[in-house]
N, C-alpha and C positions, 0 to 999 in steps of 0.2 A: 728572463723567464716569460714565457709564453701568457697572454692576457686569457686566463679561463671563468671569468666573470657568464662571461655569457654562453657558457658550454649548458647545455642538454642532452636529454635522451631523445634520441630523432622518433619520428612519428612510429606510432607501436600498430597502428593499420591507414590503411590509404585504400581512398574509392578508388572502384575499379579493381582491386587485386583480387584473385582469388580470399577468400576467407583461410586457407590454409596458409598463406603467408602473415596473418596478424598474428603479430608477437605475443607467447601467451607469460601469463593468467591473463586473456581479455573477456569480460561481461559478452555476449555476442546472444542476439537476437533475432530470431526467424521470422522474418516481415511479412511471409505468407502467414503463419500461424499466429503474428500481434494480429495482422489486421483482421482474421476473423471472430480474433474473440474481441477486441473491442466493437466489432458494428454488429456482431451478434447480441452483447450484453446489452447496446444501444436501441436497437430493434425489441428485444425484449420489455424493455420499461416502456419504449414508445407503445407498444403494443397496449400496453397495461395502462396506458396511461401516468405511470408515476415520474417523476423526476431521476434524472441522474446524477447524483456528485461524487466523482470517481473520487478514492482516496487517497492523494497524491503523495501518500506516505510510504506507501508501497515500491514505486518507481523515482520521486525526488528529481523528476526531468520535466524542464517546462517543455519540451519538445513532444513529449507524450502529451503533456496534459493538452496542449492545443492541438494537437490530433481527436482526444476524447471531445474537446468543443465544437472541431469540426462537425462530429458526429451527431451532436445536440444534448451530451451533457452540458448541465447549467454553471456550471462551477466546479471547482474542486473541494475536498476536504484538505484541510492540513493539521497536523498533531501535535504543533509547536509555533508559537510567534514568528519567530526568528525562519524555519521554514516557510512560509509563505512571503517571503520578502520576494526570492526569485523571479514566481510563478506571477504575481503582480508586477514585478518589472519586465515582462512580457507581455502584458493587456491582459491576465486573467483577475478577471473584474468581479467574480463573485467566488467571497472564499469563506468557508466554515471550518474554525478552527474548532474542531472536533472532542476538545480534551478542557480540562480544567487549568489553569494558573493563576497565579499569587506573587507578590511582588510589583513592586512600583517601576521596575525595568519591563514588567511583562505588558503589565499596563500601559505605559508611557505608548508601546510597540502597537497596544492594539488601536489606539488612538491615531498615531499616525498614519495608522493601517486605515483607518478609518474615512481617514481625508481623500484617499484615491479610489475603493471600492467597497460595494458593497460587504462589509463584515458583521459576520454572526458566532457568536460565541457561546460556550458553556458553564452554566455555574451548576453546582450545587451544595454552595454555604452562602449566609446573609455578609457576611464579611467581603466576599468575592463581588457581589455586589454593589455592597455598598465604596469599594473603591473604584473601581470601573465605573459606577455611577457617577461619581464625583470631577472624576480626572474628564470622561466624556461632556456631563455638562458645561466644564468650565472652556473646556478647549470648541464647544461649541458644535461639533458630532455628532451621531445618531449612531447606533452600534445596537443590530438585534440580537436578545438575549435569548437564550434555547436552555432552562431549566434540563437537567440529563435524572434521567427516573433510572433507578436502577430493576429492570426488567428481571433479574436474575445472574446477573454476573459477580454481583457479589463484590465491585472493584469500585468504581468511582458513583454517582447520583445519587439520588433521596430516593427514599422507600417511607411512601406512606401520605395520604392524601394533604394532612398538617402541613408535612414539613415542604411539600410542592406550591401549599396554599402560599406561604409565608415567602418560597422565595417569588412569586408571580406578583403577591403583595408589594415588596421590596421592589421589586424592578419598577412598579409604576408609578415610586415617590420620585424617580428622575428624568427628568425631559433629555438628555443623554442616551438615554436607554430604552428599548422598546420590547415587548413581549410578543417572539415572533412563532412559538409552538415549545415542540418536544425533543429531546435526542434521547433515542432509545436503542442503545445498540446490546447486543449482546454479542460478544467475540467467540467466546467457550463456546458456542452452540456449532459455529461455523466449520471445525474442525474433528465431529461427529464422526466415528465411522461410515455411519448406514445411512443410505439413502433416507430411509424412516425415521430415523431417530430424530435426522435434522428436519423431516419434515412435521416431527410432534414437536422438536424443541422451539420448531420455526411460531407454530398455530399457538403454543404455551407464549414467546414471548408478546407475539400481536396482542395476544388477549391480554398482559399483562398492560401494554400500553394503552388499547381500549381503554381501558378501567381508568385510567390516569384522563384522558382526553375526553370520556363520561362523566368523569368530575367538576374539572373544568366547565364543562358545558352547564354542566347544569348550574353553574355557577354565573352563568352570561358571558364563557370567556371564550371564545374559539382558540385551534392552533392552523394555523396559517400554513405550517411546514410540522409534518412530524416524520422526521429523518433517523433512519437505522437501516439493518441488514448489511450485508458482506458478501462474500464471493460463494461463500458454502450453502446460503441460507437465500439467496436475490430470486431465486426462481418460484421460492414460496411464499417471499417480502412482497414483492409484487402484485400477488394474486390476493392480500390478505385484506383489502379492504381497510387496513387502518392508515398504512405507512403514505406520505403523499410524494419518500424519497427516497432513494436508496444508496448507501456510499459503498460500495466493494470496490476493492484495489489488487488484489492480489488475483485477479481475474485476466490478467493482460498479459501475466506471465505463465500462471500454473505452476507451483515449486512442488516441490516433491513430497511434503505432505497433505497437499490438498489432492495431489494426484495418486495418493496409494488409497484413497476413501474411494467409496462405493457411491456410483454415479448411473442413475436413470434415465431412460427418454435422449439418451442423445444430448445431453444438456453439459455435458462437460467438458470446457475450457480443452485448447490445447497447449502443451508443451512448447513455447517459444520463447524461455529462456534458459541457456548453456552457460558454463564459464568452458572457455575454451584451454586445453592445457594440454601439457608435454612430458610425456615421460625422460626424465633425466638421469635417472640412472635404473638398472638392474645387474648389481652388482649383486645383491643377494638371491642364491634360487628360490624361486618359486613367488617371488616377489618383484614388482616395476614402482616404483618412486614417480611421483607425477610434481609438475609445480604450484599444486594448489593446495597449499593449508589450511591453515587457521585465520590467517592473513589474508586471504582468500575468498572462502568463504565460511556461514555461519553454519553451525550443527547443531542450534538448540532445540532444533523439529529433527533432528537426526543427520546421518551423515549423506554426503550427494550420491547420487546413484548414476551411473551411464547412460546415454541416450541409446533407447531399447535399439536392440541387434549392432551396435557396435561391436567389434572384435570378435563377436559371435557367440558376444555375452561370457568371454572365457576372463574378463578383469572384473571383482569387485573391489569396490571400495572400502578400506578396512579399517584405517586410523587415521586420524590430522593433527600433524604439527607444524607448529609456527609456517614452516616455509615448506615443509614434504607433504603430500598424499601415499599413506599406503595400498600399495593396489596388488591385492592379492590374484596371482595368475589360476587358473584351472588346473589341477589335476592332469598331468598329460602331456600339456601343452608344455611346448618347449622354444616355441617362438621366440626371440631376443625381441623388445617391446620398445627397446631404446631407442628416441626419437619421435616417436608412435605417437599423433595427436589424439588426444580425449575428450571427449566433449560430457560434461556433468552437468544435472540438473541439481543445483544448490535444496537442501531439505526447510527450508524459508527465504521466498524473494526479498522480504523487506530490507532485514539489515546484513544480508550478502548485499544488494545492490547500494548499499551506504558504505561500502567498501572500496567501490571503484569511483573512477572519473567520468568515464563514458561510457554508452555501448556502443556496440558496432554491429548495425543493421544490416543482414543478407540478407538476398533472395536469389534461389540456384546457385550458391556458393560463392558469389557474389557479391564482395563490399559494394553498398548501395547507400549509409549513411553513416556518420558518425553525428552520433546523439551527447549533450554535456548532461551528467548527472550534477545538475548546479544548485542541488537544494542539500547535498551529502555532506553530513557532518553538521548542518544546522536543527542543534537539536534544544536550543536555549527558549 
């Protein structure tokens, strides 16, 4: 019997080839339209003066995120402990773990984290503190603390000057720990219909944070860093006066529900990322079966839609299972579609792209890179 230990699936794209030759469902990324929105959104904060920490939760590639450093973002965000291990085994040296955790596993992580770069973290309960206080002092670390206010979102931080006092209190019983500002995001606001609405929701959250960083102040305490804002909301985060940083992620891609919102002035993001895919069968009329499901991608912001004027707009996308796309044909049309490449915009970049291994970067059609998404699946 033949030795198949070491059998594999041969490479699924290769630089150099045309992009019509990568085996699909492949992630595939238009290198003309990453690089203008990253050094636009770049150019923007520089403009403004605020900071950038791109949110590395959104793409999970350390090959992006030191692209966005080239650019003179400071750092990344990351959403999970175990997520930024990667992006630090690369040289990214300043990282803001954006979210709350609990647990002596999570702990142990930020401390080790701790040893190699700059980390900053999120509380908002006296518990969360006082472990991370304790685990940091003994181990002999510094770890900056970023209290999270809840601005309006309704999901994780404190509401309410007390309970802000008490955790800024707490932090400064441990020489471990260090009081480094605010995180004040709000997510809900970013995904607005209207140009307006995110620009009232945008001036409602600044002002909610003021009020928090007003407090403080009058108390003797400055914030160093008060970091928020996202991809929907960066063009009026910037301009607000409070914020000194901004984290949007979903800005490198453009998924399909940030791109069916109502967008002013020229300011919005392009469309540079696809899943690439194949129609496998049309065996039933008026229908073409494609290979991107559920397994594929995500539809919890909706189902993917076509890259505009493919086919000539005569496929929509209609249903997803496990391993099919339904792709409803046009009225009319009587084209056999079998074979026929598709290219989709996924209705959320984040966790479609925690789906796949790589992308695969063109330009002019053009394998030009393959990228590891080596932060995917680390979600402890």
């Amino acid at each position: 019997m033949k030795d198949v230990s070491a059998l594999k699936p041969p490479p699924f794209a290769r630089i150099g080839d045309s992009i019509s030759l990568v085996s699909t469902p492949a992630l595939v990324l238009d290198l003309d339209a990453f690089d203008a929105n990253t050094q636009r959104m770049a150019e923007l904060a520089r403009r403004h003066g605020v900071a950038l920490r791109p949110h590395a939760k959104a793409h999970k590639s350390t090959a992006i995120a030191l692209r966005q450093l080239e650019l003179g973002a400071v750092g990344v965000c990351c959403q999970k402990m175990s997520e930024a291990y990667p992006f630090v085994a690369k040289g990214v040296l300043s990282i803001h773990i954006s979210n709350e955790f609990v647990g002596a596993d999570k702990v142990a992580m930020a401390v080790e984290l701790a040893n190699y770069v700059r980390l900053s973290v999120c509380v908002d309960h006296p518990a969360q503190v006082d472990a991370l206080g304790r685990a940091a002092t003994q181990a002999g670390v510094v770890i900056t603390v970023l209290p999270e206010v809840d601005i309006g979102q309704g999901r994780c931080g404190v509401k309410g000057n007390d309970a802000l006092a008490a955790l800024v209190d707490r932090i400064a019983l441990y020489a471990g720990l260090r009081f480094g500002g605010l995180q004040a995001y709000h997510g809900g606001i970013q995904h607005l219909s209207t140009w307006e609405q995110r620009k009232e929701a945008a001036a409602n959250a600044a002002h909610a944070t003021a009020q928090y960083v007003q407090f403080l102040a009058a108390r003797g305490i400055q914030c160093e860093v008060i970091t928020g804002g996202g991809t929907g909301t960066a063009e009026f985060d910037v301009s607000s006066g409070v914020y000194t940083e901004i984290q949007p992620g979903s800005y490198v891609f453009m998924d399909g529900d940030y791109g069916s919102k109502d967008w002013l002035g020229g300011w919005k993001p392009a469309h540079s990322l696809y899943i690439a895919s194949t129609v496998m069968s049309t065996a039933k009329p008026g229908l073409a079966v494609c290979d991107v499901g559920l397994k594929g991608v995500a539809v919890d912001s909706g189902l993917p839609v076509l890259r505009p004027g493919d086919h000539g707009g005569h496929l929509q996308y209609k249903a997803a299972n496990d391993e099919h796309g339904i792709l409803q044909i046009a009225a009319g049309d009587t084209q056999d579609y079998l074979g026929s490449r598709v290219y989709l915009i996924p209705g959320h970049c984040d966790p479609t792209a925690n789906l796949y291994q790589q992308y695969v970067g063109y330009r002019r059609d053009v394998v030009e890179c393959i990228w590891e998404i080596d932060a995917r699946g680390l979600s402890q």
